[in-house]
C-alpha positions in Angstrom: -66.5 -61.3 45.8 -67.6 -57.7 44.6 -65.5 -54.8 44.4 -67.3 -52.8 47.2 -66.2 -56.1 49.4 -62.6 -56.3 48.0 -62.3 -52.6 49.0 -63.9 -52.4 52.1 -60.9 -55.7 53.1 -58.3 -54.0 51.9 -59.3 -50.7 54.1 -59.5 -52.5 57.0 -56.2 -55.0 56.5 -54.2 -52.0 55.6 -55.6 -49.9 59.0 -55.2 -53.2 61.4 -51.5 -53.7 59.6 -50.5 -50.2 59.9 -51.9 -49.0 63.3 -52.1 -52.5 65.0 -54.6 -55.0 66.3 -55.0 -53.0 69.8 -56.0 -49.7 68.1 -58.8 -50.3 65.7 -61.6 -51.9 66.4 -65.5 -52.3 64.2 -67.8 -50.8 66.8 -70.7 -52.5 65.4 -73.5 -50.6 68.0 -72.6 -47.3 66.0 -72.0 -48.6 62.8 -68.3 -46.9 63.5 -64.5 -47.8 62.5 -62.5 -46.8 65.9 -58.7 -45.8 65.8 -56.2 -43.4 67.4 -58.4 -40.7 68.9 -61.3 -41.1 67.1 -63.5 -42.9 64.2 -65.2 -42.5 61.0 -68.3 -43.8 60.1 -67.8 -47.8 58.5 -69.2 -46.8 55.4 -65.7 -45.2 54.5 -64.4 -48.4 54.7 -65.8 -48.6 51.0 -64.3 -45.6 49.8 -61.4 -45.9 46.9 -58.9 -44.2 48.6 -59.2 -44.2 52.4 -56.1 -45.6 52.4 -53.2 -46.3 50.5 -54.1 -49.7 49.1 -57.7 -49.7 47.5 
């Protein structure tokens, strides 16, 4: 597994465990990360950083 892959798990685990299954959600049409009131592009997903656990 590379390290962009590790990271870009760890994002998402940590979002799905801390905001819940029923407020994020991969919008794959859009290339977009959905939660709370808004998204970010899935690219961030990748970044050291975006959350607390890469």
């Amino acid at each position: 597994m590379t390290d962009e892959t590790r990271i870009a798990l760890k994002n998402y685990d940590n979002l799905i465990r801390s905001r819940g299954l029923d407020d994020v959600e991969l919008h794959w049409d859009s290339d977009t990360v959905v939660y709370g009131d808004g998204g970010v592009d899935i690219d961030v997903l990748l970044d050291p950083g975006f959350t607390s656990v890469s």
